[in-house]
N, C-alpha and C positions, 0 to 999 in steps of 0.2 A: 504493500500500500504506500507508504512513504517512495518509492521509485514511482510509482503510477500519478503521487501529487503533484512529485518535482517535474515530471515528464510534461504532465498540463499545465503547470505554473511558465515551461518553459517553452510550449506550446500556445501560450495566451488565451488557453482555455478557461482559465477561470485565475479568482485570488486568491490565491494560497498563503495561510498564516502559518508562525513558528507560535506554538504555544509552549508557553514557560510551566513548569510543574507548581509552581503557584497561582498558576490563574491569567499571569500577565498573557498579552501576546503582540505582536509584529509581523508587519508584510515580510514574505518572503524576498530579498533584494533583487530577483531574478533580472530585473533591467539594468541593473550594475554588472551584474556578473556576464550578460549579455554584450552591452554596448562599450562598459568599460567605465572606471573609476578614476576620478583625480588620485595622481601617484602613480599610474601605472607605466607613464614613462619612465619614468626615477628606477622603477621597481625590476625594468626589464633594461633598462641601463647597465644594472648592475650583474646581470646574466651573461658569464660568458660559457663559452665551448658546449657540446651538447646537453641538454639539459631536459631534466624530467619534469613536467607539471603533473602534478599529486591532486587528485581531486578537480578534472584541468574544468569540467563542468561543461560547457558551452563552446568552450576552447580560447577565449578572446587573447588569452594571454599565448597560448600554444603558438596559434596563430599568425597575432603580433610577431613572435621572436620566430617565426618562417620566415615571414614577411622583411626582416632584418637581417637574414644570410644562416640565423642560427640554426643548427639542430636540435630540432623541437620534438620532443614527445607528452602528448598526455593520455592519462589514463586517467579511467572514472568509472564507476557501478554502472552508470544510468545510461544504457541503448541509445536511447534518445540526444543524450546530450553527445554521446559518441558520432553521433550521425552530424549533428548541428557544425561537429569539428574538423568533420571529414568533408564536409557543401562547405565550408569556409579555406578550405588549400592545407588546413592542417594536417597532422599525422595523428592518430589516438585508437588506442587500443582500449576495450573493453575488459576491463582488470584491475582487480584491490590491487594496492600496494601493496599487499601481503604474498600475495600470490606470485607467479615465477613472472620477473621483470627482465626484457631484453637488456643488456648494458648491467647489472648489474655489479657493483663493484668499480666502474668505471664511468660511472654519469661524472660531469666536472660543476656540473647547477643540479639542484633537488627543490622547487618551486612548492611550499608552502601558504599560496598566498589565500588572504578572502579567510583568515581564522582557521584552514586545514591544518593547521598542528593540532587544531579540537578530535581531529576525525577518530573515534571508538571512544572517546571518554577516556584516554588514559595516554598524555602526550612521552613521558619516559619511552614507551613500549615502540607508539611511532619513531621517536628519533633514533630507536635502536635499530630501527628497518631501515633509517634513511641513511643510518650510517655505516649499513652496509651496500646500500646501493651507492654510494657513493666514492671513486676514486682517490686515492691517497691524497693528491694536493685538491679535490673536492669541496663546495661549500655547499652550504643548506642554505636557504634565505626565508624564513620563517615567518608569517608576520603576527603581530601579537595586539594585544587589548590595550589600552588606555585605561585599565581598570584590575581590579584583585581578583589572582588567579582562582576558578573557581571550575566546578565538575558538577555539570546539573540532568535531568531529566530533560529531553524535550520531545514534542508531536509536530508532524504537520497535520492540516485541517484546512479545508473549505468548507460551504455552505454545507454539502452531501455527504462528504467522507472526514473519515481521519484514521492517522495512523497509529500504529504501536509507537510505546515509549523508545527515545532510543538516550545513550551517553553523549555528552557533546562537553569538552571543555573549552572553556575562555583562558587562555594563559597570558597572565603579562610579565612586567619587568619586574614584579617580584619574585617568580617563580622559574625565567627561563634558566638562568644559571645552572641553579640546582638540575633541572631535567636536564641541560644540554650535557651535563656531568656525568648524569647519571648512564649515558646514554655511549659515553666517549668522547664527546663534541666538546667543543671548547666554544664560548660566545666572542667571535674577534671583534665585533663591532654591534653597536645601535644606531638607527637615527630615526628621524621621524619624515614623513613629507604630506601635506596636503592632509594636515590632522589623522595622518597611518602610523603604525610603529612598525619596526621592521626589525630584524634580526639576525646576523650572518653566523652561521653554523660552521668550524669546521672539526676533522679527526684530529682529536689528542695525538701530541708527539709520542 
């Protein structure tokens, strides 16, 4: 159900909410993730050599960094958004991060952006993936919250459906440290752009 909401959210089928396990809720940003977000220059600036986008959605970013000479890959759960990446010039395979990833060990970018370091509720466990698919001189580029690291319940929901509960965490700058450690990774840098936080990942010496 949750793949079937984000598919019509992304299809402009209908409004698709996140509901918070308290009650709160918000639009889905699907026309950000679609069209593209203040920062995303800055954000793919900073990519170089082939690079994996993790969660790539819709693909804008995969895309983008084609479109700039780079080797682009995204993966994603959602059929849908896979297809959206492949009609856009992209490259994108239908595929967790968890699962067997081309390149493996030798991506030189691992693209976290749009809060994917949240992805399963538990970001340690992701960056211990990311920091094996990624190449010795490798980085991660994570992007992170302007707010306290936190691991909640969330649904999506329209007027007619909604889905099962799933994990999603919010990580910021109080807590990347610790996970990129925990993980192997070391944080070489912060900065921020266009009110985003961002964060470069790489393997411990």
């Amino acid at each position: 159900m949750i793949g079937e909401l984000y598919e019509d959210s992304l299809a402009g089928l209908g409004q698709v909410e996140i509901e918070h396990h308290d009650g709160r809720t918000e639009r889905l940003p699907v026309d950000q993730w679609r069209h593209g977000r203040p920062g995303d220059d800055a954000l793919l600036g900073r990519c170089a050599g082939p690079t994996l986008d993790v969660g790539s959605g819709p693909g804008r970013l995969t895309i983008a960094l084609a479109e700039r000479g780079l080797p682009a890959l995204g993966i994603d759960v959602t059929p849908y958004a896979v297809r959206m990446t492949r009609a856009g010039g992209g490259l994108a395979l239908l595929r967790d991060v968890f699962d067997r990833i081309p390149g493996t060990g030798r991506w030189q970018t691992v693209l976290l952006a749009d809060g994917n370091i949240g992805i399963g509720g538990d970001p340690p466990v992701l960056l211990r993936r990311v920091a094996a698919l990624l190449g010795r001189r490798g980085r991660a580029i994570a992007e992170l919250e302007n707010a306290t690291t936190h691991t909640e319940w969330l649904r999506l929901r329209d007027e007619c459906q909604v889905s099962d509960w799933f994990r999603w965490s919010r990580v910021g700058l109080d807590a990347i440290e610790e996970y990129a450690a925990a993980a192997g990774l070391v944080v070489t840098g912060i900065w921020t752009e266009s009110s985003r936080w961002f964060a470069e990942l790489t393997p411990a010496a």
